[in-house]
C-alpha positions in Angstrom: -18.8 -7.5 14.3 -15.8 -9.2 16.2 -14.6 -7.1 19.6 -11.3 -7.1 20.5 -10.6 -7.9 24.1 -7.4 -8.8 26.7 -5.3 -6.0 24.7 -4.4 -3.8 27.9 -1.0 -6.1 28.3 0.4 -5.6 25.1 -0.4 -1.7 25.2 2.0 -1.2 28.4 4.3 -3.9 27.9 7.8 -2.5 27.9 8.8 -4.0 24.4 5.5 -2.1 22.7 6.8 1.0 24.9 10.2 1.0 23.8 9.0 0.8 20.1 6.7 3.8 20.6 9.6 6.2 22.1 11.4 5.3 19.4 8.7 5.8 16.7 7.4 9.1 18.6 11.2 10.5 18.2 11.1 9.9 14.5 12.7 13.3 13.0 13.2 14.7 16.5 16.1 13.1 17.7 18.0 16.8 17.8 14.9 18.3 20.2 16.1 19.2 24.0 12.8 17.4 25.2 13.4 13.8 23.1 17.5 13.9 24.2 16.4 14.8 28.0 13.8 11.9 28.0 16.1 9.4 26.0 18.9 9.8 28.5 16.8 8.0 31.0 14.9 6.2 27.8 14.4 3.1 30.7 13.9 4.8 34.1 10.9 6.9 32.0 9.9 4.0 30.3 9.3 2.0 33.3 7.1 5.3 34.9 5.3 4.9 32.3 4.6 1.3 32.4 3.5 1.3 36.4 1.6 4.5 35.6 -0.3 2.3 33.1 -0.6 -0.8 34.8 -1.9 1.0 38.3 -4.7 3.4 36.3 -2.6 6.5 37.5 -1.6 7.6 34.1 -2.7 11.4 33.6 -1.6 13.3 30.6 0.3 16.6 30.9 -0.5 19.9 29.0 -0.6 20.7 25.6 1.4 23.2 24.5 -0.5 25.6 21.7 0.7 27.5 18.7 -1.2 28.6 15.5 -0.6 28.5 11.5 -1.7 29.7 8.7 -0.8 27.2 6.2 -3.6 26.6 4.5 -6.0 28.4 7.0 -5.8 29.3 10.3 -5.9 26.4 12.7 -4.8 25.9 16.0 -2.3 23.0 16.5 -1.5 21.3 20.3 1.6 19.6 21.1 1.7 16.8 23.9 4.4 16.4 25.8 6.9 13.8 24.5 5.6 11.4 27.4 2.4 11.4 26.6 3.1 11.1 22.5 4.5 7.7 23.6 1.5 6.8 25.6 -0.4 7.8 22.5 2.2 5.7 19.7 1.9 2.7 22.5 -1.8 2.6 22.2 -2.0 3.3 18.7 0.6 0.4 17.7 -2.0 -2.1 19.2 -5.1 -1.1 18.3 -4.9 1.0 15.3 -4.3 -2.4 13.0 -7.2 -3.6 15.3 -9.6 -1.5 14.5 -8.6 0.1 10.4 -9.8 -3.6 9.8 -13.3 -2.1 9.3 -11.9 1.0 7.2 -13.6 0.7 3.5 -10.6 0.4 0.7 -11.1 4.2 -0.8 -10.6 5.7 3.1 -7.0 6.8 3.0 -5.8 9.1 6.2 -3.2 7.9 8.5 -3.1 4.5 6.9 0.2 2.5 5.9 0.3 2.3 2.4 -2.3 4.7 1.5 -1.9 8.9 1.9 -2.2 11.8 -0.2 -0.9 11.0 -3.1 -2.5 7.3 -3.8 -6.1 8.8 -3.2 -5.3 11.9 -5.4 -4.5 8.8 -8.2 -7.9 7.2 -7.0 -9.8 10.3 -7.4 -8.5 11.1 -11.3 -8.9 7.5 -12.1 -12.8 8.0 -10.9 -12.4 11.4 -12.6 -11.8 9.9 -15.7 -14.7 7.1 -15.6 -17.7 8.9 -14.4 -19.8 12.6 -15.6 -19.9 14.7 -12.4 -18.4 14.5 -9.3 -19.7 16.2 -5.3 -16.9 17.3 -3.5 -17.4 17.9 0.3 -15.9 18.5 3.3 -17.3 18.9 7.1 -17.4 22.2 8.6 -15.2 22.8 11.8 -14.3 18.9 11.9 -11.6 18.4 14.1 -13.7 21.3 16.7 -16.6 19.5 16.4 -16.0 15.9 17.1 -18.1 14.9 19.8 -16.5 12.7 22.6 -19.5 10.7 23.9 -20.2 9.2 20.0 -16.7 8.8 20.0 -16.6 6.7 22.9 -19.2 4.9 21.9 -17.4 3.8 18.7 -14.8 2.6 20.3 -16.9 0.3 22.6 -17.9 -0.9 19.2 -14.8 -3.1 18.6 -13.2 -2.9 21.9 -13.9 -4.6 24.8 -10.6 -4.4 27.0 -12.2 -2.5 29.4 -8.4 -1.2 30.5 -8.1 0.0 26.8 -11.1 1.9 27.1 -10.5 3.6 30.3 -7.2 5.0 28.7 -8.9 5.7 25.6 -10.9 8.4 27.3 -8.3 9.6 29.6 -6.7 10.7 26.0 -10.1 12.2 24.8 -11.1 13.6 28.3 -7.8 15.7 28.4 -7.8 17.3 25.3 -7.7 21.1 25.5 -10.2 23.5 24.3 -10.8 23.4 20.4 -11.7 27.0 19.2 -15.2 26.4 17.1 -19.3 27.1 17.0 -21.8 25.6 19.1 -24.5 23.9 16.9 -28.0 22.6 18.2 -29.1 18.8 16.2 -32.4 17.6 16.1 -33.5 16.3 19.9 -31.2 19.2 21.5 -32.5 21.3 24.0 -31.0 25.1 25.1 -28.1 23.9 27.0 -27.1 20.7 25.1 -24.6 21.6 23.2 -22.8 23.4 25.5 -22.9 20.3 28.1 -21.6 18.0 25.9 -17.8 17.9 25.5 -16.2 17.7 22.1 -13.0 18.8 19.7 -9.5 16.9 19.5 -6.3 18.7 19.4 -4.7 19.0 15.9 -1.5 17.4 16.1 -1.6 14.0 18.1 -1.1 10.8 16.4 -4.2 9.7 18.8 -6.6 12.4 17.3 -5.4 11.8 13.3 -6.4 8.2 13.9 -9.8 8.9 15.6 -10.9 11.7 13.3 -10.8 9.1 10.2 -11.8 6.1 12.5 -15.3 8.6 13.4 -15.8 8.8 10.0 -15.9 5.0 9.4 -19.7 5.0 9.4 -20.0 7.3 6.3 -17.9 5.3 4.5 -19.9 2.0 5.3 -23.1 4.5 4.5 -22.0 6.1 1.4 -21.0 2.6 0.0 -23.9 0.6 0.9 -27.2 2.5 1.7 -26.0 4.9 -1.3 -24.6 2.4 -3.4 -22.1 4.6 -4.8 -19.0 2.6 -5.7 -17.3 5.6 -7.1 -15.3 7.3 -3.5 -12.6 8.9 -2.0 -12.3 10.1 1.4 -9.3 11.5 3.3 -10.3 12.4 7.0 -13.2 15.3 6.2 -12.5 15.7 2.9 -15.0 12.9 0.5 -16.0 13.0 -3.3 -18.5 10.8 -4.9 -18.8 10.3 -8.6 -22.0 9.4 -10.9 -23.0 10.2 -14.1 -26.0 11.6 -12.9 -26.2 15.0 -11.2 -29.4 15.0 -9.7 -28.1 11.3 -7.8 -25.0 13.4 -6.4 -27.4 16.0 -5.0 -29.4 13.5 -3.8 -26.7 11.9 -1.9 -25.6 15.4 -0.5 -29.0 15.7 1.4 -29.1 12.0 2.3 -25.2 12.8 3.6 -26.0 15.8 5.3 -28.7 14.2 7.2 -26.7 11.2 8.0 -24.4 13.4 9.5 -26.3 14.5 12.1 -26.7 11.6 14.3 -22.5 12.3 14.6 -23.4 16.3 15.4 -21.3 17.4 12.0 -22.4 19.4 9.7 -21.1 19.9 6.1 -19.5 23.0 4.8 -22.2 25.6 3.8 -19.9 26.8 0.8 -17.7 23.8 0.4 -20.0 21.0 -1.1 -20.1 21.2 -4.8 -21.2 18.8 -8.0 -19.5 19.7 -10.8 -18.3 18.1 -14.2 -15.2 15.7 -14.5 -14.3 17.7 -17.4 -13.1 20.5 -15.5 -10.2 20.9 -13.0 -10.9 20.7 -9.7 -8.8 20.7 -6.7 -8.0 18.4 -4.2 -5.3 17.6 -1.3 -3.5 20.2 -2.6 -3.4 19.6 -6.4 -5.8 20.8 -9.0 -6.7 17.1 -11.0 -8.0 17.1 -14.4 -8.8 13.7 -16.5 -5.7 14.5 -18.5 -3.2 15.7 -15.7 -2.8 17.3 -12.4 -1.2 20.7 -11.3 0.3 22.2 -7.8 -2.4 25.3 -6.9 -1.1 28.6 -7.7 -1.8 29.3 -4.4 0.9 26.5 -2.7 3.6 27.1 -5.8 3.7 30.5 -4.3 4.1 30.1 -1.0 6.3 27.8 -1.8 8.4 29.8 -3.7 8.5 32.7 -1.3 9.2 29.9 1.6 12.3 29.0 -0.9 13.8 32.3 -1.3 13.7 33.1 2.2 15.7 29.6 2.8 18.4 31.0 -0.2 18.9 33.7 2.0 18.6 32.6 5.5 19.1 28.8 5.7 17.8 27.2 8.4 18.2 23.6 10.1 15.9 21.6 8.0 15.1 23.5 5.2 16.9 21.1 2.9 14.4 17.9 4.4 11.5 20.8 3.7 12.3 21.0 0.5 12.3 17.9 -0.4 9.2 17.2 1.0 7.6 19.8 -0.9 9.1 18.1 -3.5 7.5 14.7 -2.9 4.4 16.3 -3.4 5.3 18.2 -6.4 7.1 15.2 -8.3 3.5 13.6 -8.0 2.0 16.4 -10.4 2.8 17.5 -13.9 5.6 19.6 -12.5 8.9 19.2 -14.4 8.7 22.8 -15.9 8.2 24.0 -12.7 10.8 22.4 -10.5 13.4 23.4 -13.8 12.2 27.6 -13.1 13.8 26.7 -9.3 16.7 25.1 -10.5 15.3 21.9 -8.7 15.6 18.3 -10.3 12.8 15.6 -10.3 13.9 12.6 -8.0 16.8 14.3 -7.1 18.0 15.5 -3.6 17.6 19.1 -3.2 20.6 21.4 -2.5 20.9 24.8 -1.0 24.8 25.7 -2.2 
């Protein structure tokens, strides 16, 4: 396996930094805290780069909020600073190391997403029996830094990279979730060890599917299942056999240990292909795929609201939503909101 090395330049050189301010201000350029760091875009830029280059670099705090769209989760917001520290890094070695990924992995990739793995998983849908759906319990809580250290030393070997690496891991905040003992553990270990990335930084989106790069490699060849389709915790495997996808659930679950996760206790199912399932949002039959009741409503309580008390982006929010809608069997349902397929949406 090839390690990347002498990377550390490119990282804090002021072209790469100028590229990540501008990518980290993508659909922000109206916030007070992008327009007060872009009117001195060089003098900050420059900070930065000594920062960097003399090890002194120490990210700020997060600043916390909650939502409740889908569940309850906790999301962290860097300060714009250190999101460019984070889109510098990331602009190196994210192409470095996604050179590993397996095809079927499709989180925080170019040219991959939501939508081309929801087509991957109804074309498997519509070739194999039964299918075991799972996702990880707690995931982004329960990612443990040490491992994920580790797999970073992996394929880098810039030892500069590395010490920023962890200066990014070592400052997240505290990530709200259960302390679970694994085989080897003693009383107090998993309270000593340090673990949980904060939902919301273009650093933590890439290393939560890069940490799962091992079960991809596993699934695909110790399992030997061909058939998958994993976006960052959530995986499906297809057979025709239901007693191999339960199989593979235990030889998963123990897999999973050596990376202190544990799957969902009420979340891992095998069921047939013929019947609809959900998944990333859409429930996916052989024949044709549907928005959840559950999102169409939210949505169209979210809608009304807008009718009645625009706001500043609720036009880019609707069409958005309607991205995701235009990629399901939604025509009749767009025509009900007086909303057009491939069309831009209008409040007036």
């Amino acid at each position: 396996m090839k390690t990347f090395k002498n990377l550390f330049h490119q990282i804090a050189s002021f072209e790469n930094l100028l590229l990540a301010a501008q990518n980290a201000a993508k659909g922000k350029r109206e916030k007070s805290y992008v327009i007060e760091f872009f009117f001195k875009l060089e003098e900050n830029l420059y900070q930065i780069q000594n920062e960097l280059s003399e090890s002194t670099y120490q990210p700020g705090r997060y600043r916390t909020f909650r939502i409740y769209d889908p569940k309850p989760r906790m999301i962290s917001a860097a300060p714009f600073r250190d999101r460019v520290v984070h889109h510098a890094l990331m602009n190196i070695i994210g192409p470095l190391l996604e050179r590993s990924f397996i095809f079927d992995s499709y989180a925080n990739r170019v040219g991959k997403g939501t939508h081309k793995a929801i087509r991957r998983y109804q074309k498997f849908l519509r070739k194999y029996s039964f299918a075991l759906k799972c996702d990880i319990k707690q995931y982004f809580p329960s990612i443990d830094h040490t491992i994920l250290k580790s797999l970073a030393r992996k394929r880098l070997g810039c030892k500069k990279t590395l010490s920023l690496i962890d200066t990014i891991i070592d400052a997240s905040n505290f990530q709200e979730g259960e302390n679970s003992y694994f085989p080897q553990d003693d009383l107090f270990t998993p309270f000593d060890r340090r673990k949980g990335l904060p939902i919301g930084n273009l650093t933590s989106q890439f290393f939560a599917n890069y940490y799962l790069d091992p079960l991809d490699h596993f699934v695909q060849q110790q399992l030997g299942c061909c058939a998958y389709v994993r976006y960052v915790d959530d995986f499906v495997l297809f057979s025709n056999s239901k007693k191999i996808l339960h199989h593979w659930k235990k030889r998963i679950a123990d897999f999973l240990q050596q990376y202190r996760l544990n799957l969902h206790p009420t979340r891992c199912n095998v069921y047939s292909a013929q019947n609809g399932n959900q998944f990333l949002g859409q429930l996916i039959f052989r024949t044709h795929r549907r928005l959840s009741s559950e999102n169409v409503h939210k949505f169209k309580k979210r809608f009304n609201e807008w009718q009645k008390y625009p706001c500043d982006n609720a036009e880019q929010r609707i069409a958005s939503w309607m991205g995701h809608a235009n990629q399901a069997n939604s025509f009749c349902l767009l025509g009900s909101l007086g909303l057009q397929r491939d069309e831009s949406p209008s409040l007036n």
